[in-house]
C-alpha positions as CSV (number, residue, x, y, z in Angstrom):
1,X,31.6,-17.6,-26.9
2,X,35.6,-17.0,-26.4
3,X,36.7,-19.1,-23.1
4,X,37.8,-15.3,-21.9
5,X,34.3,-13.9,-21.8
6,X,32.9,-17.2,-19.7
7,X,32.1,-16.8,-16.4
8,X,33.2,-19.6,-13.6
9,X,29.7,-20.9,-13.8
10,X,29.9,-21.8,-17.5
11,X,33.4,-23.0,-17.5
12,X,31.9,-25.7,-15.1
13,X,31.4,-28.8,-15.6
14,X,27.7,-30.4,-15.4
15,X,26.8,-31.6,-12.3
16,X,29.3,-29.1,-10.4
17,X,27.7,-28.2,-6.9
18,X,26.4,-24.3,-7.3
19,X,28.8,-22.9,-4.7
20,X,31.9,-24.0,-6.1
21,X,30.4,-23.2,-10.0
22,X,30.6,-19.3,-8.7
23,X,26.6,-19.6,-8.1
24,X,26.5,-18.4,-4.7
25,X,24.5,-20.8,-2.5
26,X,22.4,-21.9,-5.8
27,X,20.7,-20.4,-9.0
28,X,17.3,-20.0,-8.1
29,X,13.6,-19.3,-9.6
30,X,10.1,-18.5,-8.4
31,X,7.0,-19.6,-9.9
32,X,3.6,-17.9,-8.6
33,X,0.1,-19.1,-9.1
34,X,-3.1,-16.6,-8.0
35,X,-3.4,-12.9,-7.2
36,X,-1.3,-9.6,-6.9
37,X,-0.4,-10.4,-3.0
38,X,1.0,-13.4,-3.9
39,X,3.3,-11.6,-6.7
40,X,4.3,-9.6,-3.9
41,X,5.1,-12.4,-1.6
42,X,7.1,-13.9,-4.6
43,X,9.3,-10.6,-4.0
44,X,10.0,-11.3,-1.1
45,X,11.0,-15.0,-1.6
46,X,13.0,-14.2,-3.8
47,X,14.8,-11.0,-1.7
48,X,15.2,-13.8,1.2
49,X,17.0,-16.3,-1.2
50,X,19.1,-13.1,-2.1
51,X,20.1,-12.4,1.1
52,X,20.9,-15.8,2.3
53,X,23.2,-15.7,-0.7
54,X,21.4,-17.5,-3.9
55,X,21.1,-15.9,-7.2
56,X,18.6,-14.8,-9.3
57,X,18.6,-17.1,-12.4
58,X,18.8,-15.2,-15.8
59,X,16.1,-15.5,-18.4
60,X,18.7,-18.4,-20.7
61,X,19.4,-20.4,-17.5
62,X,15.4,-20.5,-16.6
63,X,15.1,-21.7,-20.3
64,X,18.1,-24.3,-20.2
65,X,16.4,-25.4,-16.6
66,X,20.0,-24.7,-15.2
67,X,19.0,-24.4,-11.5
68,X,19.7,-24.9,-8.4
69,X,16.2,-24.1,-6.7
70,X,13.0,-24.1,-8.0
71,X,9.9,-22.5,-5.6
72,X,6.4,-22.8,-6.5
73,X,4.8,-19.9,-4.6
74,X,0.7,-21.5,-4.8
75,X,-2.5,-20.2,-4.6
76,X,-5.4,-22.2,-3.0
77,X,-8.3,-19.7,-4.2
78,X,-9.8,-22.5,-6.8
79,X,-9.4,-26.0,-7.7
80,X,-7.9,-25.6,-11.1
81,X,-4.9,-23.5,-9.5
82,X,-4.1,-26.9,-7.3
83,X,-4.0,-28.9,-10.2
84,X,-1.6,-26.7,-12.0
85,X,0.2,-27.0,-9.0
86,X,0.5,-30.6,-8.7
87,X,1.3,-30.8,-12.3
88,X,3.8,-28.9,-12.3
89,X,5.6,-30.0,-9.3
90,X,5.1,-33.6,-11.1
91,X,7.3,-32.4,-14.6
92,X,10.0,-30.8,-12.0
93,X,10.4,-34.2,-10.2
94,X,11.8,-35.2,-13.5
95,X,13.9,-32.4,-13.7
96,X,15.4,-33.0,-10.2
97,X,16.4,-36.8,-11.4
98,X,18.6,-35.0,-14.1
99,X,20.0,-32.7,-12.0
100,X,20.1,-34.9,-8.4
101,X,21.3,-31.8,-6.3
102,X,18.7,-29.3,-7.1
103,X,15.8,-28.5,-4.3
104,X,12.7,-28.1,-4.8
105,X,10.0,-25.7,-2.5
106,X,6.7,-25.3,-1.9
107,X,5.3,-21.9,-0.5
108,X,2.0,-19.9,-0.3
109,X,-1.8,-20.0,0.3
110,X,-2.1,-23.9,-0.6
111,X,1.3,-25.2,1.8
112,X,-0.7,-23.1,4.8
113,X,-4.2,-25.1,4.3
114,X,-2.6,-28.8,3.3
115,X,1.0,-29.1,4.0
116,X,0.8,-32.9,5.4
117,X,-1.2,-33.8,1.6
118,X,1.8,-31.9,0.0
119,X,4.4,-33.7,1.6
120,X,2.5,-36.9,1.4
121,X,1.9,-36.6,-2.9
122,X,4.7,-34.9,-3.9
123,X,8.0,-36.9,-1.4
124,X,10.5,-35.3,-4.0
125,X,9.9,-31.7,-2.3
126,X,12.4,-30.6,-0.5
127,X,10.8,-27.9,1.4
128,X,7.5,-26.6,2.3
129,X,6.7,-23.4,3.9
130,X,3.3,-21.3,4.8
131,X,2.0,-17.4,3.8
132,X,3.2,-16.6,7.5
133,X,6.8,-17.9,7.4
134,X,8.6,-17.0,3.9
135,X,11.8,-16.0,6.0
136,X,12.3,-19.3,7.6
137,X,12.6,-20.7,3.5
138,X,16.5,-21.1,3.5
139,X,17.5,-22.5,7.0
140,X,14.7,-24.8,5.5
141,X,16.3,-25.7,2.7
142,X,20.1,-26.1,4.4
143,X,18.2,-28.5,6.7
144,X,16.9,-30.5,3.8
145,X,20.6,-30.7,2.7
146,X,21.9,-31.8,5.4
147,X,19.5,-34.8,7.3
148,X,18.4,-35.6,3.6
149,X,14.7,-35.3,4.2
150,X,12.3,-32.7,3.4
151,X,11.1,-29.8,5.8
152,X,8.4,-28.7,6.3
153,X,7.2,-25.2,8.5
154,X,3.9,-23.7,8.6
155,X,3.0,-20.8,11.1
156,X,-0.4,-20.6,12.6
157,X,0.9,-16.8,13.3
158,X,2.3,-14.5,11.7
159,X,5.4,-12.7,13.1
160,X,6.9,-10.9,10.8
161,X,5.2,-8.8,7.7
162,X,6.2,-9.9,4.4
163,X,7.0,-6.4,3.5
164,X,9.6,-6.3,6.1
165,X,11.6,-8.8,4.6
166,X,14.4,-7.9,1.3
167,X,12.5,-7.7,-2.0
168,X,13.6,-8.2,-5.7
169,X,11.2,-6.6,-7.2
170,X,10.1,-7.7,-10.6
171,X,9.8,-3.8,-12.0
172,X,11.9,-1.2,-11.0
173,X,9.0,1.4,-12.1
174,X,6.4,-0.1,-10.6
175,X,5.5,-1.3,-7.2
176,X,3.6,-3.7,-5.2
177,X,3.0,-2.2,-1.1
178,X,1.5,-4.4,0.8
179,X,-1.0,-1.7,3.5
180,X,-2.3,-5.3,5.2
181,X,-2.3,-9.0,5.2
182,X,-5.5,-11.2,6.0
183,X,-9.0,-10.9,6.1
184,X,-11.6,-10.9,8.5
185,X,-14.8,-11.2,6.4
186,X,-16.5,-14.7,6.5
187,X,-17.9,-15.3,2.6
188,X,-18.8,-18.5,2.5
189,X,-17.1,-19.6,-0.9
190,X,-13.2,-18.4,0.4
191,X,-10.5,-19.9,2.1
192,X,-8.4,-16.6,2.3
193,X,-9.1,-16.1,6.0
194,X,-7.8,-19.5,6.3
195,X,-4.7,-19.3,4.3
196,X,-4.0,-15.4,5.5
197,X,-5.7,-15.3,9.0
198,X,-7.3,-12.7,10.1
199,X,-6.7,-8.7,9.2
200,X,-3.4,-6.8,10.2
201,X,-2.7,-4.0,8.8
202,X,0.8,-2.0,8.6
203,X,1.0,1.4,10.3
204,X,0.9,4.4,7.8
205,X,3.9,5.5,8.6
206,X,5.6,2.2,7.4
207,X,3.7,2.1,4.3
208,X,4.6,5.5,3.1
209,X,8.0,4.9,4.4
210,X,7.9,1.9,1.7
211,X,6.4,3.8,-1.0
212,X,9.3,6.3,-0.3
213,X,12.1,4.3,-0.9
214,X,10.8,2.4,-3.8
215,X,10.1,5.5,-5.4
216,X,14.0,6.8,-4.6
217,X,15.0,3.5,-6.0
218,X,13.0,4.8,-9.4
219,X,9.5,3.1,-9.3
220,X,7.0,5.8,-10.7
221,X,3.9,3.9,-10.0
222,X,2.5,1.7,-7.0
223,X,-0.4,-0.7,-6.3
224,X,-1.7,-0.4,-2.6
225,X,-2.8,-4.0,-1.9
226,X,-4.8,-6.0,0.8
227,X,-7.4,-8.5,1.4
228,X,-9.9,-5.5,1.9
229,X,-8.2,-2.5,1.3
230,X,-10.9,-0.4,2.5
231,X,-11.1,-1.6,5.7
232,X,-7.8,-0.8,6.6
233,X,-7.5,1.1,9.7
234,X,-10.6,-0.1,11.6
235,X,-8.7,-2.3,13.7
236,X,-7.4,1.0,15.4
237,X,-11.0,2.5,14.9
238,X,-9.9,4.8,12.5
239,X,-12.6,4.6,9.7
240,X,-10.8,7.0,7.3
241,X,-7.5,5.6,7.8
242,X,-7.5,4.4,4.0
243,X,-8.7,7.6,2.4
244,X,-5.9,9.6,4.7
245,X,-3.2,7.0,3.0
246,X,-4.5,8.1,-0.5
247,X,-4.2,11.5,0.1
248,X,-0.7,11.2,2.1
249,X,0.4,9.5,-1.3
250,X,-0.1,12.6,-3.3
251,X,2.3,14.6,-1.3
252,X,5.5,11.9,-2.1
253,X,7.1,13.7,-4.5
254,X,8.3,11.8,-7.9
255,X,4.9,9.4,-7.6
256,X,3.4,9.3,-10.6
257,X,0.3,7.0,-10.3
258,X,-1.1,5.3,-7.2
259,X,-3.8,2.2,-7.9
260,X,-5.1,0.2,-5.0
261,X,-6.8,-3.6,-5.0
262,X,-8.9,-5.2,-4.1
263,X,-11.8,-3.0,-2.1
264,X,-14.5,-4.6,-0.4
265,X,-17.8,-3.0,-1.6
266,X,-19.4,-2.6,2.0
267,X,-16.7,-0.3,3.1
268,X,-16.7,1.3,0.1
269,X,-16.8,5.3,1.7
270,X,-17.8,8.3,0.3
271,X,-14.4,10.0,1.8
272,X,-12.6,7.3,0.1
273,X,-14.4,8.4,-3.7
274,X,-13.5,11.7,-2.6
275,X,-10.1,11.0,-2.1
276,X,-9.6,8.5,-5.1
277,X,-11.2,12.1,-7.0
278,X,-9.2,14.8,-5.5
279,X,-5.5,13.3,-5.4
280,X,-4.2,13.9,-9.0
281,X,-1.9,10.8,-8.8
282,X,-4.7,8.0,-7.2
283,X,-5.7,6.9,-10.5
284,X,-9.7,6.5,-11.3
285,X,-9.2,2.7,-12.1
286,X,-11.5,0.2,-9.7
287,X,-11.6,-3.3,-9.4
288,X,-14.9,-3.6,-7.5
289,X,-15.9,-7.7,-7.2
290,X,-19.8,-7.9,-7.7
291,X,-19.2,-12.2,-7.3
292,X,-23.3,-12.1,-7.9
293,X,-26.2,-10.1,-8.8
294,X,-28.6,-11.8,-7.2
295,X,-29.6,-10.9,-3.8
296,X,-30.8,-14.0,-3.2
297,X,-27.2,-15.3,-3.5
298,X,-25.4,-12.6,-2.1
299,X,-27.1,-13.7,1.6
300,X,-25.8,-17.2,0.6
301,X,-22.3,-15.7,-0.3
302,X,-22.6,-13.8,3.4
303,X,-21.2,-10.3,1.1
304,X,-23.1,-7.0,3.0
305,X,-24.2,-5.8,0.5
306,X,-27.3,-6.2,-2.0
307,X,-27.6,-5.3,-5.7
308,X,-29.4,-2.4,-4.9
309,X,-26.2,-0.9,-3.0
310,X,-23.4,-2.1,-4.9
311,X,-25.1,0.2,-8.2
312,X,-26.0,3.1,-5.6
313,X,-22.1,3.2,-5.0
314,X,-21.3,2.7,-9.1
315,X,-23.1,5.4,-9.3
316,X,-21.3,8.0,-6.8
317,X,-18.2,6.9,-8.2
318,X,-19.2,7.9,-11.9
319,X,-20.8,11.1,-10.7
320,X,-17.2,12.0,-9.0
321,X,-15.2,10.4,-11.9
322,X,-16.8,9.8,-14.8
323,X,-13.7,8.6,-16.0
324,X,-13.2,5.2,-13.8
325,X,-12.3,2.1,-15.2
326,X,-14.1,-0.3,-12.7
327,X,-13.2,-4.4,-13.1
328,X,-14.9,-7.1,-11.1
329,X,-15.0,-10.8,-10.2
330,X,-18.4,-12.4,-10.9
331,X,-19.2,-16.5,-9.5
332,X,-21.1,-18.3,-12.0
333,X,-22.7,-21.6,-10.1
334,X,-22.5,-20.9,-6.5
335,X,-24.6,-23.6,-4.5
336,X,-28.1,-22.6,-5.1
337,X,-28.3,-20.1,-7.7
338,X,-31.3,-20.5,-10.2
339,X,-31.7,-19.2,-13.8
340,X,-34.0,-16.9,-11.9
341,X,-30.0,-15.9,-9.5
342,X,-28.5,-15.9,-12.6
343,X,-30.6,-13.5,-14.9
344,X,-30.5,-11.1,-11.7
345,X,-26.4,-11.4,-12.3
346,X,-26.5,-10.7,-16.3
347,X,-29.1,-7.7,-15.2
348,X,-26.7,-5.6,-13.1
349,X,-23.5,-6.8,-15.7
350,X,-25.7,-4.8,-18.0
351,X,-26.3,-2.2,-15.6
352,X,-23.1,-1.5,-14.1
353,X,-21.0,-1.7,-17.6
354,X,-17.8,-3.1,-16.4
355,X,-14.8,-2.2,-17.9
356,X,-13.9,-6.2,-17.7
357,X,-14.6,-8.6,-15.3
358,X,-13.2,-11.9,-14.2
359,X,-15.7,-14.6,-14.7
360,X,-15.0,-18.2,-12.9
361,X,-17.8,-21.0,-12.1
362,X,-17.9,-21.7,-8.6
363,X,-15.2,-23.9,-7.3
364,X,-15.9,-25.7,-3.8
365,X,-13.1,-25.5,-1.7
366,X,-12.5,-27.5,1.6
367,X,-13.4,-26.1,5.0
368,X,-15.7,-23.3,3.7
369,X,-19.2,-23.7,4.1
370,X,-20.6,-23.3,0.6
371,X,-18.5,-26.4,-0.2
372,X,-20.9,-28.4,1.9
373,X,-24.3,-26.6,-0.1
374,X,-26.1,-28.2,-3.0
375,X,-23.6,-27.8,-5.8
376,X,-25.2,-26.5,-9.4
377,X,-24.0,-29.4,-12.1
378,X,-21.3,-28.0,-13.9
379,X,-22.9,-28.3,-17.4
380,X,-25.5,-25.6,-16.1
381,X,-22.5,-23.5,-14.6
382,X,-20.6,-23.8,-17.8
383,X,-23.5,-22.5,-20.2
384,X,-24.3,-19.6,-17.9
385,X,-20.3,-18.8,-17.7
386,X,-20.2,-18.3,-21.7
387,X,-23.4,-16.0,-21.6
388,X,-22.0,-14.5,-19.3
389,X,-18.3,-13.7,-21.4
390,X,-20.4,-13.1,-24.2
391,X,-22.3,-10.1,-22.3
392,X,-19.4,-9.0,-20.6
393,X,-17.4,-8.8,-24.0
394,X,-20.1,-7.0,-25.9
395,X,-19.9,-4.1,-23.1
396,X,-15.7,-4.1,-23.1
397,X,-16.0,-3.7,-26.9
398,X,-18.3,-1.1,-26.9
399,X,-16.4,0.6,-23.5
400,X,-13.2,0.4,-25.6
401,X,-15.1,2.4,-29.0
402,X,-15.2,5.4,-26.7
403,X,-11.2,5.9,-26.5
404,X,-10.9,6.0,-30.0
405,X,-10.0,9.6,-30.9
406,X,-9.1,10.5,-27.7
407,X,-5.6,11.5,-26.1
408,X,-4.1,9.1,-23.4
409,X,-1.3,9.3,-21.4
410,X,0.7,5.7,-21.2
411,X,3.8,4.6,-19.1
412,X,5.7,2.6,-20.9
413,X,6.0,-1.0,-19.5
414,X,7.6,-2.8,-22.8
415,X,8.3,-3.2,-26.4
416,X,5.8,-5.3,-28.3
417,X,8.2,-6.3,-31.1
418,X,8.5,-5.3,-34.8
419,X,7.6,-7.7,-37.7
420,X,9.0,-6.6,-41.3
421,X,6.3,-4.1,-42.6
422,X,4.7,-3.6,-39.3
423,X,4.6,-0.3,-36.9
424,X,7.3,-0.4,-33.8
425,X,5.2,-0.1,-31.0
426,X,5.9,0.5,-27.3
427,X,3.3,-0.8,-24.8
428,X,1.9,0.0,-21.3
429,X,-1.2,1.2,-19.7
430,X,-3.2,4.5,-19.3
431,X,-3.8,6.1,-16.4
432,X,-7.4,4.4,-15.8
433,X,-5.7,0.8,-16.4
434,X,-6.1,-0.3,-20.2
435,X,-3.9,-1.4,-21.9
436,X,-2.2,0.6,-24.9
437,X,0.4,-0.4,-27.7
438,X,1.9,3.3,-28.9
439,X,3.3,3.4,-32.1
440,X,6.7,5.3,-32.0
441,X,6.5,7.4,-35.3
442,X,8.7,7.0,-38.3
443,X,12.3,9.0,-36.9
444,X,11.4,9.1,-33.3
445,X,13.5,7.6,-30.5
446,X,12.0,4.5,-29.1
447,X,11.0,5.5,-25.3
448,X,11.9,3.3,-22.7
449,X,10.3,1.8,-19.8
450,X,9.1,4.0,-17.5
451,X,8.9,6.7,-19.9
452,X,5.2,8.5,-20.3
453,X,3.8,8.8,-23.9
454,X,0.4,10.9,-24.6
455,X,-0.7,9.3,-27.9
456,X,-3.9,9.9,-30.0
457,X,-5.6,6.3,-30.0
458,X,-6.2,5.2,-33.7
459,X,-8.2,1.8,-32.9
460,X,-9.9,-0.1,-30.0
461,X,-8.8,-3.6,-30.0
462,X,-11.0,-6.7,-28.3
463,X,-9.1,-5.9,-25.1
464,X,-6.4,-3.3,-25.3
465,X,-6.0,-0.1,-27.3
466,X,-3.9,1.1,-30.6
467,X,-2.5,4.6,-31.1
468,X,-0.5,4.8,-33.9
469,X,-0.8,8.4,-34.6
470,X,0.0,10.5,-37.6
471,X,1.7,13.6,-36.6
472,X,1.4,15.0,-39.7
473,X,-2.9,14.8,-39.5
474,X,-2.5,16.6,-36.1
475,X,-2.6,13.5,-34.0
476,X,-0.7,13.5,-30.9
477,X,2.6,11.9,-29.8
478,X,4.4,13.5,-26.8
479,X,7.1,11.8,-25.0
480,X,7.7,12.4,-20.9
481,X,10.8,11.3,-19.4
């Protein structure tokens, strides 16, 4: 590179401070463990470092480790997510000893429940900070600089929304909107109520206000999300509250597709199928969490709802959108369950057809009541888990078969790459929520992201979808901008 086209921040010499390299208050990056909310928390971390002045690292400074700030953003849902966590934090203590000035934070679902045991195993840490206080993060940080000791903040309320805070969003065609934070269900296996608190939601006005803007600023696509996004409104007593905010998103013009996660199955409304039906842009994708089939172990769970109900509502879904792609989250192990529990599970797998499901065995977690139950050895869990994916794979295969020959309609998210000999393929998902690599015909220009290509699919994969169409056989390629 000619000394001309360096910037002040690559003339520097190691070891320079950030601020007087040209980096702002520091070159920062987020890492996030666990679900969609906590994506969109990681947003808004990083919009709060933005505004207090940090920078965004690039892509070759994240690779070179050249930071200034490193937050983990954690997720406290299962065990195995808490010892990523602590591993990781471990390798970056090594990376702070090379770099003595760069910070180190700790954020999310697991510094709300154990902040003191964070502190406590991991002294490098500069700052720790709960789900309820993300703004607070960089007078937190300035603190740590100057006593020289780490800080740590965790509010037991929350005060401000995270969606009213700055965002840098990861996409800038598609979009996480937050409609509510917390949960006030009481399952025995989760620690969400702990971690989140109980349910809040946003008024409708903010939320479409949101969806607005983040469509002006060129997102074609957004994910409603909450804790129980069904439930939304009853706090008011407004039990349709939800399937009013679906159909108020088909009037915002320039919104392409509208998704939602995660439902709660005992809310689950017939005004809210009708609405999911009749609003062209509210996609008919579903992820609908079934956690067990067996009745028996659905009381023990404390979900209201049996196996009987949860197919009854399958069922009116499919009759008003035969379409629907509908996910779940199935427990394998939960205190208690029998072969007898499990077989009941694999029964209504079978039954329901899944378009995929995310299988876990049971992980207890502290505080919740089934962590105090008669665990199921994990041996026994671990068999039943593989049956399980083997089931569950069988049916996404065969659910897959049925696109081939058909015409879908796929946003573009990305480019899968080019190999010599191989197709140039785009990639992205349909409007039900598979995923689709398009090839872009010999002599066609590439689309690009946020583009919409209708494509004839050519081949079902294990888990995503080919179309590499040949126009000249009459197969379909079509490009939207």
């Amino acid at each position: 590179m000619n000394e001309e086209m360096m910037t002040e921040a690559e003339r520097a010499p190691e070891g320079t401070p950030a601020a007087a390299a040209g980096r702002g208050r520091g070159v920062f990056a987020v890492r996030t463990l666990g679900c969609q909310m906590n994506v969109h928390d990681s947003e808004r971390i990083a919009g709060v470092l933005e505004a207090a002045g940090y920078v965004r690292a690039s892509h070759e400074q994240e690779e070179a480790r050249d930071l200034d700030l490193i937050v983990m953003n954690t997720c406290a849902v299962r065990e195995n997510a808490t010892e990523r966590m602590y591993g990781t934090i471990g390798l970056w203590a090594g990376m702070k000893r090379e770099r003595p000035h760069m910070q180190i934070a700790v954020g999310g679902c697991m510094a709300q429940l154990d902040r003191e045991r964070i502190a406590q195993r991991t002294p490098w840490v500069d700052a720790v900070f709960g789900t309820r206080n993300i703004e607070d993060l960089p007078a937190l940080l300035e603190q740590a600089k100057s006593t020289g000791r780490p800080q740590t903040k965790v509010n037991e309320r929350l005060e401000v929304f995270p969606s009213e805070l700055p965002a840098h969003r990861a996409s800038k065609t598609s979009a996480w909107v937050a409609i509510s934070v917390g949960c006030n269900n009481t399952c025995t296996f989760c620690i969400v109520p702990t971690t989140r608190g109980k349910e809040r939601d946003r008024r409708p006005g903010d939320v479409l206000d949101e969806i607005r803007a983040v469509v002006a600023d060129g997102a074609k696509e957004v994910t409603l999300l909450g804790q129980n996004v069904n439930s939304y409104g009853y706090g008011i007593g407004d039990r349709y509250a939800f399937s009013k905010l679906l159909r108020a998103c088909g009037d915002i013009d320039g919104l392409e597709r509208v998704r939602f996660t995660s439902p709660h199955p005992a809310a689950f409304t017939d005004d809210v199928i009708a609405a999911m039906a009749e609003t062209p842009n509210v996609m008919h994708q579903l992820h609908f969490p079934l956690q067990s089939g067996s009745d028996r172990i659905l009381r023990a769970m404390r979900r209201s709802y049996r196996s009987g109900r949860f197919l009854a509502i399958l069922e009116r879904i499919r009759a008003a959108m035969p379409d629907a792609q509908i996910s779940t989250d199935v427990i394998v192990g939960f205190p208690g369950e029998t072969e007898e529990d499990f077989q009941d599970t694999l029964r209504v797998v079978e039954q329901a057809r899944f378009s995929s499901a995310f299988t876990f065995i049971y992980s207890p977690r502290p505080g919740t009541p089934a962590a105090a139950m008669e665990q199921v050895p994990h041996e026994v869990a671990r068999e039943r888990l593989e049956r399980l994916l083997a089931l569950q794979e069988r049916i996404t295969a065969e659910n897959l078969s049925g696109f081939e020959g058909r015409d879908v309609e796929v946003m573009v998210t990305g480019h899968s790459g080019k190999k010599d000999g191989e197709t140039h393929r785009v990639t992205g998902r349909e409007r039900t929520g598979v995923l689709v690599h398009v090839g872009v015909p010999e002599g066609e220009p590439t689309p690009g992201v946020g583009d919409f290509v209708t494509a004839t699919v050519t081949h079902a994969g294990v888990h995503n979808l080919i179309a590499d169409p040949d126009v000249a056989a009459g197969q379909t390629y079509m490009v939207r901008r």
